[in-house]
C-alpha angles and dihedrals in degrees: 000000000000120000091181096114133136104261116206103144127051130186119223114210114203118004103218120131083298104043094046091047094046088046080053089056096041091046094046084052085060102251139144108247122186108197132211138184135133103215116112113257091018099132090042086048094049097047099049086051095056091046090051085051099041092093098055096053086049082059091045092042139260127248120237103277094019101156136147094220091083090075115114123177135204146173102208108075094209093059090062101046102039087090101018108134088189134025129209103188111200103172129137118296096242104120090218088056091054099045091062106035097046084047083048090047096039085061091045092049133097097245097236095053125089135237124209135175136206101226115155088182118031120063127238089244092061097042096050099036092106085033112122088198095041096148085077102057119093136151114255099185111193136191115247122278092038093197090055104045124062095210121106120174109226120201146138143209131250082267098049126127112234082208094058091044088056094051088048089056093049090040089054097040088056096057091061097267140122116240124190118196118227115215089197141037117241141173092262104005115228122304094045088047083052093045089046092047090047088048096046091071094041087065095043090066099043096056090043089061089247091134147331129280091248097054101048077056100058086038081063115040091034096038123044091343083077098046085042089058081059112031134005125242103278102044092048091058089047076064090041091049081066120208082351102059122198090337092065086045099056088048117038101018104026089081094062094043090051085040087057093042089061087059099050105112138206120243125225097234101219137165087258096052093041085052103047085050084055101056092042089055097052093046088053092055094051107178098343124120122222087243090052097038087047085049086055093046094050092048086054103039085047079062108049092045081059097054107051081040086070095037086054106039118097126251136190088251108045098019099046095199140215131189114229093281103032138098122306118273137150097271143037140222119202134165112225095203104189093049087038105227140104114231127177127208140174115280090258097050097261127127100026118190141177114233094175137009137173094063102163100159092080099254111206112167119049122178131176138216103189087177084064096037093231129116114211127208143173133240124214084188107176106336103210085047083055081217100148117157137192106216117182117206118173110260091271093063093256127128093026116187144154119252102179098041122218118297083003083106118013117222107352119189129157118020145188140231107215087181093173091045090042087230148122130213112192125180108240096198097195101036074052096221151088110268130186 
């Protein structure tokens, strides 16, 4: 079965931390989301918690049509899913729990629609394993607060359909976030096995008297905390290995390392050692409240997001650009009409990216100046309203803004860039001309 369908509303099953951050995110991409979750109190919860987060996905930047007056919220689970075209499952993490609740959502669901959860412990094998429908189930792991951080953790079970784990990547992708794809299924995935092993030293040390609780925090968070915000592991030792790159390290550096690796140690995680965590911790905090040390985290964090958006945006200087017909560059632009958006990615399909999402007005002709900076693109809009519209953005989706104004052309489709006249000739089908 094919999974390549256009997605605009997501259920959101369970509306803890994670399902309400996860119901912010899917509301600021401008899409319908239907909430359920039994637990008293849980609308007014989850509405108060996207509340809390809207500001921050102002900062980050709302799709066209984010709003958070596309949530919906039920208490009957059938209800929700009954027209979901997409499912972020967010229940508690007891297997007997999931069996039966992915085989209790796999019979709710339309069958081309798929359901993820966002596990960070069981495994997709094991959730889908009572499933009719179990090629549509998959794991999409995020980072908490979903809405914050761009990773999700992509990975299916042994029923799963490739086809419905590539749609989850693109789906993803297209809501502003950075999925990885796992090869493989683990306790814990990837990014919580890399925080434990980090964290196992730590406590190693500090049990071993090495330093305090307080310093191999600061180690951390001032030292390759700060490279890691930036870049990952590997690519941080092809700059350590110098001129020569990470074949110098290999070669010259790697031994050491491998050397050092031999030397890491386990802790014996007692009372004492969990208790002299705890006090560290707390004298670290100081006054500050969770909420208020969480509220510091996301501002800088926020700032941080922004900042390797710009670093990694192209740009007529550093990213020379082409349409889909156009000369060759070193990246393209291309509309994909059905899901409504416009991505970019590297001639040879690397690197995709999505510059604009949330294009409900049926775009169909899309042309580039990569001298200006802008991307330029035409909206059918209704047909029988004759309400078609031009809109410009820069060529990192930014400053969006219409230039032909709705009506003001009927039905416009291709287009062209006449960059030496400064003009643009567009088709209009059903006023039946060329227009400019």
């Amino acid at each position: 079965m094919s999974f390549d369908k256009p997605i605009h509303r997501i259920a959101i099953i369970g509306t803890g931390v994670i399902g309400a951050s996860w119901a912010a995110q899917y509301l600021a991409r401008g899409l319908d989301v239907i909430a359920t979750d039994p637990a008293p109190n849980a609308e007014v919860n989850l509405r108060k918690y996207i509340d809390d987060a809207w500001p921050s996905l102002i900062t980050i930047g709302l799709s066209a049509g984010g709003s958070r007056e596309r949530l919906t919220f039920t208490t009957n689970m059938q209800e929700a899913l009954s027209q979901a075209d997409f499912v972020q499952e967010n229940g508690p993490e007891r297997v007997d729990f999931k069996i039966k609740l992915f085989a209790d959502m796999d019979d709710a669901t339309p069958p081309d629609s798929i359901i993820a959860s966002s596990s960070s412990g069981i495994t997709p094998t094991v959730m889908q394993s009572n499933a009719k429908h179990p090629e549509r189930i998959l794991i999409g792991h995020p980072f908490n607060p979903p809405h914050i951080i761009p990773l999700v953790e992509v990975v299916g079970g042994t029923k799963t359909s490739p086809e419905a784990i590539q749609q989850a990547i693109a789906f993803y992708a297209s809501i502003g976030k950075k999925p990885i794809l796992l090869h493989k299924e683990l306790p814990g995935h990837v990014g919580n096995r890399l925080q434990a092993a980090l964290y196992k030293e730590v406590m190693y040390l500090v049990q071993h008297g090495v330093l305090s609780v307080s310093d191999a925090d600061d180690a951390v968070s001032y030292g390759p905390g700060l490279r890691w915000g930036v870049m990952g592991p590997s690519l941080q030792w092809h700059l350590g290995g110098g001129p020569g790159g990470i074949n110098h390290f290999m070669e010259h550096l790697m031994p050491g390392l491998a050397s050092m690796i031999t030397t890491l140690g386990t802790p014996d995680v007692t009372d004492e050692l969990k208790q002299t965590i705890r006090d560290g911790v707390l004298q670290i905090a100081g006054t500050r409240s969770v909420a208020q040390l969480a509220q510091e985290e996301n501002e800088a964090l926020l700032g941080l997001i922004k900042l390797r958006g710009k670093k990694s945006s192209p740009t007529a200087n550093s990213f020379p650009t082409t349409n889909r017909g156009g000369e060759n560059g070193q990246r393209v632009f291309f509309l994909d009409v059905s899901g409504g958006r416009i991505e970019s990615l590297n001639p040879d399909g690397s690197d995709r990216r999505v510059i604009l999402d949330g294009l409900k007005r049926i775009p169909d002709g899309i042309e580039v100046d990569a001298g200006a900076g802008h991307i330029y693109w035409t909206n059918m809009g209704n047909p029988k309203a004759n309400d078609g519209s031009i809109e410009r953005a820069d060529l990192d989706g930014t400053n969006r803004k219409t230039i032909v104004p709705a009506g003001a052309t009927f039905t416009p489709k291709q287009m062209k860039l006449d960059k030496k006249g400064g003009k643009i000739y567009w088709a209009d089908r059903e006023g039946m001309r060329v227009m400019r």
